[in-house]
N, C-alpha and C positions, 0 to 999 in steps of 0.2 A: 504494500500500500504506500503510494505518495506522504511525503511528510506532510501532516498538517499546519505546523505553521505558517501562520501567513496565507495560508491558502483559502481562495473564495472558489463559492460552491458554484455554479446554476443548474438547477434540475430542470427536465421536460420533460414530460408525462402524456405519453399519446394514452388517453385511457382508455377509450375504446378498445383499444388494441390489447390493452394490458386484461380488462376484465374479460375480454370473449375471450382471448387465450387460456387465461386461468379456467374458465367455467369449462372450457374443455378441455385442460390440463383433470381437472376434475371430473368429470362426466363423462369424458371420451371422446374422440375426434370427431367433430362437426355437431357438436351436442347444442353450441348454441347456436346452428344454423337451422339445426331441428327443432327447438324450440322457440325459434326467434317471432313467430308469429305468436306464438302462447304467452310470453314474455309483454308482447307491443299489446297485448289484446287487456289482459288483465295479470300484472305481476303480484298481486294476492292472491292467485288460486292455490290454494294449499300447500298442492305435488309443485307447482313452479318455485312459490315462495320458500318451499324447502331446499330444492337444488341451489336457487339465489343463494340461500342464507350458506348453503356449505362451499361454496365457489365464490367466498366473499373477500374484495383482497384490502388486504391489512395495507393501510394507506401509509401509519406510522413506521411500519416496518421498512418500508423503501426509503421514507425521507431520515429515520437514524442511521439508515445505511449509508445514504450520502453526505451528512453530518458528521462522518467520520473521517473524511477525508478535509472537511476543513469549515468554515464558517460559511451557511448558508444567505448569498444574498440573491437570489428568487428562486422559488419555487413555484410552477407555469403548469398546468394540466389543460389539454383540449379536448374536449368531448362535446358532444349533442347533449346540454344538460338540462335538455325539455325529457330528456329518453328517463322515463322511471326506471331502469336500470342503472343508470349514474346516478339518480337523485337520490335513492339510496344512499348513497355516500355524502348526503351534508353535513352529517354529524362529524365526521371523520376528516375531513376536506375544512371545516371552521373550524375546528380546534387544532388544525397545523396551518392554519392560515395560508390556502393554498390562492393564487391566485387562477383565477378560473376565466377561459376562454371560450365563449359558446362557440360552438360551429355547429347550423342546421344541415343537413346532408338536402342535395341538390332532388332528389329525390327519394323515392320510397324503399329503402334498404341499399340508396349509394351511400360509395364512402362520401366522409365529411370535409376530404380535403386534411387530414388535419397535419398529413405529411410533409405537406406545399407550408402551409401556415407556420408549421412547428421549425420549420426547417429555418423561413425567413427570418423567422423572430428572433431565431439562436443566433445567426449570422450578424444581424443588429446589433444583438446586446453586444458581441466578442466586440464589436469595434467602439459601443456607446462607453461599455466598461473593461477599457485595457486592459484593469488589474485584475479578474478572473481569469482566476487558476483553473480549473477542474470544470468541465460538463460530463452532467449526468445524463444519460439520453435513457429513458424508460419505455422500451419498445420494442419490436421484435424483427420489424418488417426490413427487407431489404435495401426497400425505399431511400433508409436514412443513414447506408454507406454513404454518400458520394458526402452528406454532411458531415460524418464521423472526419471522412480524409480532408474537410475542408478548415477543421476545427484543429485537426493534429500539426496542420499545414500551418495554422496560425499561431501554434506554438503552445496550446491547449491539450492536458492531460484530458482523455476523454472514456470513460466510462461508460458501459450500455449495459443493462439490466432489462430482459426480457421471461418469458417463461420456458422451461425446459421443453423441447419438442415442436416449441414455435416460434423459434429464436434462428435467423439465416443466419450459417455458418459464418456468410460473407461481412456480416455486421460486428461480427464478433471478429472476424479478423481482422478490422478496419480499424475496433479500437485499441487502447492502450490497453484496457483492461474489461474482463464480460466477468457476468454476477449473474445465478440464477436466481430466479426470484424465491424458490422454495427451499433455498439454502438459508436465504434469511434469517437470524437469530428471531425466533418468536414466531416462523411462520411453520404450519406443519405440511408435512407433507401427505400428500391425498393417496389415499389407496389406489390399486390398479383398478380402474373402470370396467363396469361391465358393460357390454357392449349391449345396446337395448333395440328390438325392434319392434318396440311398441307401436300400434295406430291407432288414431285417434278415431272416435267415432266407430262407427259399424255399419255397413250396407242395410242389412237387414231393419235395423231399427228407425233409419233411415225409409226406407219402402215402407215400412207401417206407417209410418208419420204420413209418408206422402200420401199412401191410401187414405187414411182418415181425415184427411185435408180433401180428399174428391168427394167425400161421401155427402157432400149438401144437394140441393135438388134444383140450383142456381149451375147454368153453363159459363154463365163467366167466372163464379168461385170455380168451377172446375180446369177453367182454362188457367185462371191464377194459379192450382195449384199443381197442376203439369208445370207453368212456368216454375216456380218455387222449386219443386223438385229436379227439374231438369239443371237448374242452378247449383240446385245442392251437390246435386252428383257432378254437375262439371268440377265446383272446387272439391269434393271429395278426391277426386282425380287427379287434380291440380295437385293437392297436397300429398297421395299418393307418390306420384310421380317425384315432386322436390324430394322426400324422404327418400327412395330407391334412389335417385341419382345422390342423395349423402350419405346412404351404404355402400352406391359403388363407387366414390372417392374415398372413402373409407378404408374399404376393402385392397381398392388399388395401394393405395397410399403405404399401409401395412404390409403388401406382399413385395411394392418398393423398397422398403427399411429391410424385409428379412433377404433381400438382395444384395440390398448395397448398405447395409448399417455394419457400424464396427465396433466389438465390443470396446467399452470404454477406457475396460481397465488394459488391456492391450495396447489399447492408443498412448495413454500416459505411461505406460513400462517405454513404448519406444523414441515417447516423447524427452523421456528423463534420459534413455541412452545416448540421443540426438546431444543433449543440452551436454553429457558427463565427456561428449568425444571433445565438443566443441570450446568446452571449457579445459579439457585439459593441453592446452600448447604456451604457458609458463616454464618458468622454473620449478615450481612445485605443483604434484599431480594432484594433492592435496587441493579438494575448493571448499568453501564456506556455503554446508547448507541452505541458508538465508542465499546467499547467490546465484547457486542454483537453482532455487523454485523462480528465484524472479526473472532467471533466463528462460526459464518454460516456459513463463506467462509473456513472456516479451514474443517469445517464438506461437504460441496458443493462448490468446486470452481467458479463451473458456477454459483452460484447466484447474481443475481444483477436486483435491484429494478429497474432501469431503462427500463431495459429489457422487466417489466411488468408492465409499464405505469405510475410509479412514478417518478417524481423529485429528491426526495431525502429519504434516510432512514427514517428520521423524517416523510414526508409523509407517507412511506410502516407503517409506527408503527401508527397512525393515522390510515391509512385502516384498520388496525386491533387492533381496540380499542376492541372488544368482549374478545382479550386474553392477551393484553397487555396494561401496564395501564401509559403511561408517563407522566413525569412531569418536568418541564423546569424552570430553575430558573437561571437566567444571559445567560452566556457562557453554562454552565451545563446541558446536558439532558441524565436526568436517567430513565430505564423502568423496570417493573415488571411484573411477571405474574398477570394476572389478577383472585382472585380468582372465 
């Protein structure tokens, strides 16, 4: 981690971006695309409100994350915050005195822009306030490499915090430093999701309805209620249809990963060999643990032991005692490759 002193902060919080990710970090891919009309329609229905409530992301937990890096002077969130699903969050958003950006989406389930917007504003501030140190960028989407390199280019440590599984690689290798969100001290992590193929509604009950709606002895009630039904069934359909095309992105998306996914803990054994070759062309083969992890993270921002079930680097260098040979003497721990 950057030293803090003297260091000023800016945070930017695409949040749309942050809580659909989470809700289907939690619920499972495309859970809140599947939902998303159930959500717009009425976010009190019981079964929604419960999902809501466990897919709910810790607002505090991101901004002491970026408080740790040094003195906050803004913190910026942009969302649609007519959407009951951000409003949820005032309690959370006034008590860190967030400052909040509306953006209406240009239409009915467009994005809100809030990439363009987010992007302008950070570029702004780097030049209104030379003396920020450090951007936070809270987001996952690809969109906000070209700003990450224009931010590092300006001489800006830059940090992106998105959610595991929805976070481009390429975001994360743009900045100085990537953070999962559910490593977060205080945030938990969700159980594996079951995969749900619930539908809404039913045919059947559906057709009753409509029949009981013909049975008057008016031909225009009748023709209304052919109209009515034939309505119904079309978005029955409709809805049908969006859900099967988000099991079969789904489904694709998953049988992409068990293709081309790589175990994690594999990648950081060859990440730490990379860092132990390249560190070693001194006079002494001897490096200083603390140097090493920060040339991992220099080389992979997204690495972090925790992430793959260690405690602490000391452990991760311990798991791989086959390539790395440590030795610990006081306060002191130094490691080597192992020949």
């Amino acid at each position: 981690m950057a030293e803090t002193q003297d260091s000023r902060v800016a945070v930017y919080l695409d949040f749309d971006n942050i809580v659909m990710s989470w809700y289907d970090r939690v619920h499972g891919r495309q859970a809140y695309s599947r939902d998303r009309q159930r959500i717009a329609e009425d976010p009190t229905e019981p079964e929604i409100a419960e999902r809501l409530a466990k897919a709910t992301v810790d607002v505090g937990a991101v901004i002491d994350y970026a408080a740790s890096f040094g003195s906050l002077m803004l913190t910026r969130a942009y969302a649609d915050w007519s959407s009951p699903v951000n409003a949820i969050y005032r309690t959370q958003l006034v008590a860190r005195a967030v400052d909040l950006v509306q953006l209406f989406p240009a239409a009915a389930y467009a994005k809100n822009g809030a990439d363009i917007r987010l992007a302008v504003d950070t570029v702004e501030d780097l030049y209104l306030m030379p003396d920020l140190t450090h951007v936070v960028i809270v987001a996952g989407d690809s969109d906000y490499v070209p700003l990450a390199q224009r931010c590092r280019r300006l001489g800006r440590y830059v940090i992106a915090m998105g959610v595991a599984g929805s976070t481009a690689k390429s975001l994360a290798a743009a900045c100085d430093e990537f953070e999962s969100y559910e490593n977060l001290p205080g945030v938990e992590r969700p159980a594996a999701p079951q995969r749900s193929r619930s539908r809404r509604g039913g045919g059947g009950s559906a057709q009753t309805s409509g029949e009981s709606e013909t049975t008057g002895d008016s031909g225009g009630q009748r023709t209304r209620s052919r109209r009515s039904a034939d309505a119904d069934a079309k978005a029955r359909a409709a809805e049908r249809a969006a859900e099967e095309a988000a099991d079969a992105a789904e489904e694709a998306e998953e049988a992409e990963d068990e293709e081309t996914g790589e175990d994690p803990r594999e990648a950081a054994t060859r990440l730490l060999q990379r860092a132990l070759q390249l560190g070693d062309r001194g006079d002494s083969e001897w490096l200083h643990a603390s140097a090493v992890k920060s040339h991992m993270r220099r080389m992979d921002s997204s690495f972090s032991e925790k992430a793959i079930g260690f405690k602490s680097f000391n452990d991760f260098l311990k798991g791989n005692a086959d390539i790395a040979e440590l030795e610990e003497s006081g306060h002191e721990r130094l490691v080597r490759a192992r020949d």
